[in-house]
N, C-alpha and C positions, 0 to 999 in steps of 0.2 A: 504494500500500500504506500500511494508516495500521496497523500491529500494536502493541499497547502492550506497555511493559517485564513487564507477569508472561507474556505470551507468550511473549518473547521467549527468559525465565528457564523457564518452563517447558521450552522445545527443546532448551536448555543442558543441563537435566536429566536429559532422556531421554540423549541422547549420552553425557553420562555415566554414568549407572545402566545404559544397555544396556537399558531394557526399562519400561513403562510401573508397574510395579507399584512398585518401590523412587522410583522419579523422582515418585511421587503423596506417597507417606509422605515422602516429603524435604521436598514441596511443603505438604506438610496438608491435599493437594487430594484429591476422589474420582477412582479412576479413567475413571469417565464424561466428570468436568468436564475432565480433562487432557487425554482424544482428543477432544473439541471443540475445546480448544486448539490441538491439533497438525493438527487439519481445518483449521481456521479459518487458520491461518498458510499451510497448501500449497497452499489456494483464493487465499489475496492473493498468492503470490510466483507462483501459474499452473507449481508443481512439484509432484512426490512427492518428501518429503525421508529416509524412511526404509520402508527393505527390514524389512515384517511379516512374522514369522516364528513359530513355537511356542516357539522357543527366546529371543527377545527382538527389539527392533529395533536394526540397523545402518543409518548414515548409506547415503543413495543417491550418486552425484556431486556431485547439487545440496547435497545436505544437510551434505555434506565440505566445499564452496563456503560455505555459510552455514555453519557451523559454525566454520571459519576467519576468518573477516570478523566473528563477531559477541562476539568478546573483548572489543575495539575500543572497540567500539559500547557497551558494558555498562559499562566502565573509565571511558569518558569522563561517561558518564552519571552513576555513582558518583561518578565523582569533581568534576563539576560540584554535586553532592544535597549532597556534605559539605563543600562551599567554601559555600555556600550557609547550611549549617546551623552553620556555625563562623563566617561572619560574622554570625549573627543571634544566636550566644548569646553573642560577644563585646560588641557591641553590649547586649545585655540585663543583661550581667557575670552570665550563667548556665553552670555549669559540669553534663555531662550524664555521672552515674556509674550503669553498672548493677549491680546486686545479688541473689542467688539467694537464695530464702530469708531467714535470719536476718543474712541481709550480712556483718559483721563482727561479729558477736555484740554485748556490750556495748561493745566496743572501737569500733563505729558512731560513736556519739556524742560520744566523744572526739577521733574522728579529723575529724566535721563541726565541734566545737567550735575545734579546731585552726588547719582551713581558715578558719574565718571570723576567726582571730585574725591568720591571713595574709594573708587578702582581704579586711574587712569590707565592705567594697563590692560582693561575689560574694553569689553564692546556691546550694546543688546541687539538682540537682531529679533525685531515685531514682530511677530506672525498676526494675520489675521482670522478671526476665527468665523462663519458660519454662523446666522441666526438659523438656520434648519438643524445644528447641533452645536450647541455653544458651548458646550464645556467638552468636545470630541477631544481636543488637546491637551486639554486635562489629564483627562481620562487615559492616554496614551502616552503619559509622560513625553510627548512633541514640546510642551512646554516647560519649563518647571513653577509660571507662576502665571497669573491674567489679572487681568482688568476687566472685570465683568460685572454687566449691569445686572442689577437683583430684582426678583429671585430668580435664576435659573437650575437648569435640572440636576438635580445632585448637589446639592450647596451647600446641602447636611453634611458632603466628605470630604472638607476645605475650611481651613482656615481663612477670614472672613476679617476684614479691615477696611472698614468702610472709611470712604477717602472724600467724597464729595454725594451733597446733595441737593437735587434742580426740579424744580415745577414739570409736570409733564403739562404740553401744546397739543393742538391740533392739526395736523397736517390735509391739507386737500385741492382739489385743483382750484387752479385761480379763475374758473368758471364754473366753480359749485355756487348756486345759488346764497350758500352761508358765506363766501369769502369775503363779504364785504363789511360781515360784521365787525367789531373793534372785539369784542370778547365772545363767549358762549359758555353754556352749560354743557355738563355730560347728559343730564336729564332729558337733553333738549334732541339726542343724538342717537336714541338707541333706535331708531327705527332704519336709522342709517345703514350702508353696506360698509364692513371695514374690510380693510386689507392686515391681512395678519401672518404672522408666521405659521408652520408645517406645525399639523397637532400633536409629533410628538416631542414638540418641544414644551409640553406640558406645562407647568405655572409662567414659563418667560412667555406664553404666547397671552394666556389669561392674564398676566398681567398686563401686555401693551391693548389689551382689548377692554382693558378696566372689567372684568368681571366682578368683582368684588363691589362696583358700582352699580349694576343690573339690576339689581332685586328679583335675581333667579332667574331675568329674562335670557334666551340666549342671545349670541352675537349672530344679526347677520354677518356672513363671509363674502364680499367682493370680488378676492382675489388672494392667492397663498404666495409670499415671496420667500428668500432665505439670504437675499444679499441688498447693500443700500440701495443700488441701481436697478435692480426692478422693482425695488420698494417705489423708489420713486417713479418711474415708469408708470406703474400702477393707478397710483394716487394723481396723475399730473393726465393721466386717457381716465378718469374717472371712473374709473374702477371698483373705488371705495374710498373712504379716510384711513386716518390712520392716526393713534397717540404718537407721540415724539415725547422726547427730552428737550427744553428749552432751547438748548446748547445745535438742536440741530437745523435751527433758523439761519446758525453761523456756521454751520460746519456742511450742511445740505440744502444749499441753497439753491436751485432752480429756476430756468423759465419753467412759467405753468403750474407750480406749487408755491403754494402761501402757507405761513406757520399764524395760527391765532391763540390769545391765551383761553388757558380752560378753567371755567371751574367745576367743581364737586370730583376730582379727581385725586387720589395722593401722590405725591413726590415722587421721583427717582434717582433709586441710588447707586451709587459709583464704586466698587469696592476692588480691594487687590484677593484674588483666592490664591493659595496653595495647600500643597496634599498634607493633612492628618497625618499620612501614614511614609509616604517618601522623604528617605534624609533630606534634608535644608542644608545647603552647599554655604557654608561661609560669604559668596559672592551674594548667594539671596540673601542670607540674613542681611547686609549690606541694600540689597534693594528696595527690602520691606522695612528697612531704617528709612530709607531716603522719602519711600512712597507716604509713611506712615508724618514723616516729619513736614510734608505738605498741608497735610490736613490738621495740624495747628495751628 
């Protein structure tokens, strides 16, 4: 059997999600390419690993057998990929932060300027991360630390230092009927269509949708993006609205999109995460001094 790690990660998937449709959007994969996966894995082990059903798939014996065994297998591997990658940026004295969006606002700059007055001999190199999975960097040690807007998925396994906090706006074309107003309510809004992130990015989509504002109503959905640029696309062919951070009147600014303030909405916050559970390199401790020492 020679199965490579997205196969593997794909099986994981299904086991978990119960059924091939949520296990593909988790994946970014079509449901076609993921049942070739799942063929192709019960052709090399010479099993059926999961009971088809209309209601989803459950492991068989075998697939409870490998399902058990393949934690292991996946831990060791990760965690061979970020020994791996933490002895090569130490080596290089590169430090690997990621960031959503507008990162830390203006406070970015300060916070790099900082770092380099702490490390001159370091460098950070941004990644940008995906609102269709914002903490995927994370999660794969790709990073060892981000700037991410709260709450997002997992945040419960991340140390959490919130660095800045801004009004959330209203974004919409500059031919929606409301763009003329000077302010608005959310109250005023729910019948509206939004533009929102991919639903499995769970509380970060609910929260740019103000759920917690609804009174159990749901969202209509306009249009699903995962990057700033068809966010804006979207919003600007009126598509739908969409919550913003204050900060992205300056930072995504537009022909064909207006930012207005909101009310009955709560705030957004800006926070640095790192892992619980992955050693903290001397170089971050260093970073999350710098980041930490902005937000005084």
């Amino acid at each position: 059997m020679d199965a490579d790690l997205r196969t593997l990660r794909a099986f994981a998937a299904v086991v978990r999600e119960g059924g091939l449709t949520r296990a593909a959007a988790r994946l970014h994969l079509s449901q076609p390419a993921l049942t070739k996966r799942i063929a192709r894995l019960e052709a090399d082990l010479g099993a059926v690993l999961f009971h088809r059903t209309r209601a989803g798939m459950t492991p068989t014996a075998a697939g409870d057998a490998f399902a058990a065994a393949l934690p292991a297998v996946l831990d060791a591997w990760d965690r061979a990929e970020r020994d791996v990658r933490d002895a090569a940026a130490t080596a290089s004295r590169t430090l690997r932060i990621g960031f959503l969006a507008s990162a830390a606002n203006e406070r970015t700059q300060a916070i790099l300027a900082d770092f380099a007055r702490r490390r001159p001999d370091w460098r950070v190199d941004l990644r940008q991360a995906s609102w269709a999975d914002p903490a995927r960097e994370l999660e794969s040690g790709d990073v060892e630390a981000a700037f991410m807007r709260l709450p997002f998925p997992g945040q419960e396994h991340y140390h959490l230092a919130d660095l800045l906090t801004e009004p959330r706006c209203l974004a919409l074309a500059s031919t929606h009927p409301l763009a003329g107003r000077a302010a608005l309510r959310f109250a005023d809004l729910l019948d509206e269509p939004f533009v929102a992130a991919p639903p499995e990015t769970g509380a970060f989509r609910d929260h740019w949708l103000a759920t917690e504002a609804r009174g159990g109503r749901p969202a209509r959905i306009g249009a699903v993006t995962g990057q700033p640029d068809e966010w804006l696309s979207a919003i600007a062919s009126g598509a739908g609205i969409a919550l913003a951070p204050e900060s992205a009147a300056r930072y995504y600014a537009r022909p064909g999109v207006v930012y207005l303030p909101l009310e009955g909405v709560a705030p957004s916050t800006v926070a640095l995460a790192w892992s619980r559970t992955a050693p903290t390199s001397d170089a971050l401790v260093d970073f999350i001094s710098a980041a930490m020492a902005s937000a005084e």
